[in-house]
N, C-alpha and C positions, 0 to 999 in steps of 0.2 A: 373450417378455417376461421380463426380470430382476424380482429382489425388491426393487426399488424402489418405492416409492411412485409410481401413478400421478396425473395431475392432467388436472383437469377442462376443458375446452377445448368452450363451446358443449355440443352433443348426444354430444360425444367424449370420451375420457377417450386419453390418450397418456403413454408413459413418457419424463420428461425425461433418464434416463440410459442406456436402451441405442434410444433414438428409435423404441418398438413406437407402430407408427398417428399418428406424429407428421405422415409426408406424407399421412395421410387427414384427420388433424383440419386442416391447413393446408389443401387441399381443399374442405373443408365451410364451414370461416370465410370464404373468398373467392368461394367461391360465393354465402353470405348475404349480406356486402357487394352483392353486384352485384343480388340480387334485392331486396334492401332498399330503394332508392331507385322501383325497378319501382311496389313495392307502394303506397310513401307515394304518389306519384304518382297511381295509381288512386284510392287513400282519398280523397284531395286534391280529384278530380276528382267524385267521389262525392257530399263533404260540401259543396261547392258546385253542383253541382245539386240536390240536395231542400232546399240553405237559399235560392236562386231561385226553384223549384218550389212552394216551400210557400204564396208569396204572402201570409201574413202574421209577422210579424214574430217574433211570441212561438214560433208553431212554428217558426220557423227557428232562434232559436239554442237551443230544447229539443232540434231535431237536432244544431248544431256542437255545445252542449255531451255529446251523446249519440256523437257519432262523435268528439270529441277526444281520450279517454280512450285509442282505439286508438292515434292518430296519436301520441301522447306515449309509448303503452308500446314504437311501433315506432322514436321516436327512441333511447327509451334502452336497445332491446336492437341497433342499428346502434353506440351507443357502446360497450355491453360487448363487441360480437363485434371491433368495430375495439382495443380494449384487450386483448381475448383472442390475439389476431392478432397484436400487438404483443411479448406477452409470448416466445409459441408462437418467433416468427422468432429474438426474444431469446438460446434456449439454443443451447447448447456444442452442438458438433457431441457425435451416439452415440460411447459409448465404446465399442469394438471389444473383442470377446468375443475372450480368449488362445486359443492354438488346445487343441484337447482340454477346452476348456470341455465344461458339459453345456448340451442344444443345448436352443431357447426354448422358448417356450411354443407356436408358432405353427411351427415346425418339424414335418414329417411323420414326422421319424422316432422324436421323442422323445416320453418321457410320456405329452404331452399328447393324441395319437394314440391313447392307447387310449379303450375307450368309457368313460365316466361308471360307478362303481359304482352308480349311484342306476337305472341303466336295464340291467345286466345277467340281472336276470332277466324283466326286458320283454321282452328278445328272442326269450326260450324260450316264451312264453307262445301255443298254437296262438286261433285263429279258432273260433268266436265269444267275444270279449272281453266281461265285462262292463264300463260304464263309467258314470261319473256326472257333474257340472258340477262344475268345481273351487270353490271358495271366491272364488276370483277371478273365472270366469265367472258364479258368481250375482250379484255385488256388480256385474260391468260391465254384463250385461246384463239386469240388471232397472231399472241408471242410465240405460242408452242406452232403453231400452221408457218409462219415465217420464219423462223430458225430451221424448223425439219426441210421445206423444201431449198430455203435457201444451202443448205449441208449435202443434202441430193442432189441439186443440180452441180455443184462444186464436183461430188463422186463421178457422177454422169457424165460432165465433161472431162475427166480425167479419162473414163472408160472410151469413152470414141474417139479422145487420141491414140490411144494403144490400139485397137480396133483398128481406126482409120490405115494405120501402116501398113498392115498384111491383107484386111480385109478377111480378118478370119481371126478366131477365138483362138487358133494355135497359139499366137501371141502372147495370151492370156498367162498368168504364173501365179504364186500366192498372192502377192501383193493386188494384183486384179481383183483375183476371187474375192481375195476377203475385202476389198473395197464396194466390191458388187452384194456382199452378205450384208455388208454396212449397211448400205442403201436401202436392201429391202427391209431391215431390220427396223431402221426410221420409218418406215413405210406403213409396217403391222403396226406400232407404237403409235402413228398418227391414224388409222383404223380401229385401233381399239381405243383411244383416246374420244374418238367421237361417234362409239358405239356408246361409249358409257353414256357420254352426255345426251344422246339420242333414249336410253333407258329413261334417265333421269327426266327429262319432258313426258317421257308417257306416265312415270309414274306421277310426276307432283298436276298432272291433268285428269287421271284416271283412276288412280290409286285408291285405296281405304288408305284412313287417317288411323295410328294409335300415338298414342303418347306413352314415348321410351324413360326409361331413369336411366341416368349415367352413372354407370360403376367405376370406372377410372377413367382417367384422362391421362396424355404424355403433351404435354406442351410446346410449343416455339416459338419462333417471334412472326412468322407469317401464318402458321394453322397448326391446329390441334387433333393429336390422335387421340380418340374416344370410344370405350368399350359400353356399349349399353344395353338394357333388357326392354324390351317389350311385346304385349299380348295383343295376340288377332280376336277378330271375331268369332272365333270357336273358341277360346280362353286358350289355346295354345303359349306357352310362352316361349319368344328367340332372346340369343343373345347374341350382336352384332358387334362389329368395328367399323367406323366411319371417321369423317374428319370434324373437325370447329372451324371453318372461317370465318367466325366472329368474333375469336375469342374471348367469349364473354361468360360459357358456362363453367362451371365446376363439377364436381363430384356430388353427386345426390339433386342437380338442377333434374327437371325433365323437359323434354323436346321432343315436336312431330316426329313420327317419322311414315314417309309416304310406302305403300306395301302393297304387292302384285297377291288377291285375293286366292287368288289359282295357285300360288308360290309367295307364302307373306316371306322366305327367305330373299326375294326378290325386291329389294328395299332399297332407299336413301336416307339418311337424317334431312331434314330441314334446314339445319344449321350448314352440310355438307356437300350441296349442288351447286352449281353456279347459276341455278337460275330462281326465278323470285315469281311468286303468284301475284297476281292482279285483281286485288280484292272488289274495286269498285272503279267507276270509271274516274283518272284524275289521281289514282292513288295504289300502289302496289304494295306488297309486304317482301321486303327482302328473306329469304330463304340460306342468302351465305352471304 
């Protein structure tokens, strides 16, 4: 990537003058187009059956006005991403870098190859690690812990009104069931949401350290999908997807990543946990 300003393009950011991640944002926009029509479709299909189903009048358009909100926000983000598209195919071909330029950001050989100074004495740092939840993990998941149960408890009191009348599940109809699949479904979701994080503490405490290279990135404005390689302690080499909540790497940076010795497919990036190592007393290193 040159020092140009880049521009935002949907969940992408692309450079319009040496074209870094320009064929991946063109990519992503064409693929929303195409799943954009998918989805209205379903919605469409959705909001006319529970406003037939509902059999009285006032509950049916509590529901279209209830389900139209999405259908409006999915027209007008099929119109930005077709404007985005628009603009994207617009620019000048890349200007071609002179020869003996200094090589991109996303080049293996230069700079950007080396690790991160924010993670070089992570690397030195042996096993057992102490560590803590970042700032960020507290704030996400004490948000994700209070919306799931507060939604649950909402399902649940609905179920023991129906319940409480007969005293018996005979009562029970689609509408029950599938509010009762809801509930447990939040339930697994909130289960496996804090197995991961539970992995993630064993590994950034336990784990072998390697140092990954990032092969592509997909971008957004709160976190970044990230493809990247790296070698265990037998020279194995993986290739992973994780996330950036930093977002501060590119293409061709490199970053930890912590890895289950028994299973180095057993991994986190550094950049991608919510929680941060505690380098020395008084001082930690942020991890996402």
């Amino acid at each position: 990537m040159c020092r140009a300003a880049a521009v935002s393009a949907g969940k992408l950011t692309y450079c319009p003058h040496c074209g870094w991640q320009k064929k991946e944002a063109e990519a992503q926009l064409r693929l929303n187009l195409k799943i954009a029509p998918i989805i209205f479709a379903l919605m469409t299909v959705l909001l006319a059956f529970l406003f037939f189903r509902s059999g009285q009048r006032q509950n049916g358009g509590l529901i279209g006005i209830f389900l139209a909100f999405p259908l409006i926000a999915l027209v007008v983000s099929y119109a930005i991403t077709r404007r985005n598209l628009r603009i994207l195919m617009a620019q000048p071909p890349p200007v071609a870098q002179p020869a003996g330029a200094a090589p991109s950001m996303s080049g293996a050989g230069g700079q950007a190859a080396a690790i991160d100074p924010r993670y070089e004495e992570l690397l030195q740092m042996p096993a057992p690690r102490k560590v803590r939840l970042s700032r960020r993990g507290q704030f996400n998941l004490s948000l994700v812990l209070v919306v799931i149960l507060v939604f649950v408890s909402i399902l649940l009191v609905e179920l023991y009104r129906s319940w409480a009348v007969t005293k018996s599940f005979d009562a029970f109809h689609f509408r029950e069931w599938g509010m009762l699949g809801f509930a447990l479904l939040l339930l697994l979701i909130l289960m496996a949401q804090w197995r991961t994080v539970a992995r993630d503490r064993e590994l950034l405490q336990n784990g072998d350290i390697a140092t990954a290279r990032i092969l592509q990135k997909w971008g957004n404005r709160s976190a970044s999908a990230i493809k990247y390689e790296y070698q265990d302690g037998s020279g194995e080499k993986h290739i992973q997807t994780g996330t950036d909540y930093t977002q501060k790497l590119q293409e061709g940076m490199r970053v930890p990543v912590f890895y289950d010795r028994e299973n180095p497919n057993r991994q986190v990036p550094a950049c991608g946990t919510y929680y941060e190592v505690i380098q020395r007393e008084g001082g930690t290193r942020e991890t996402a």
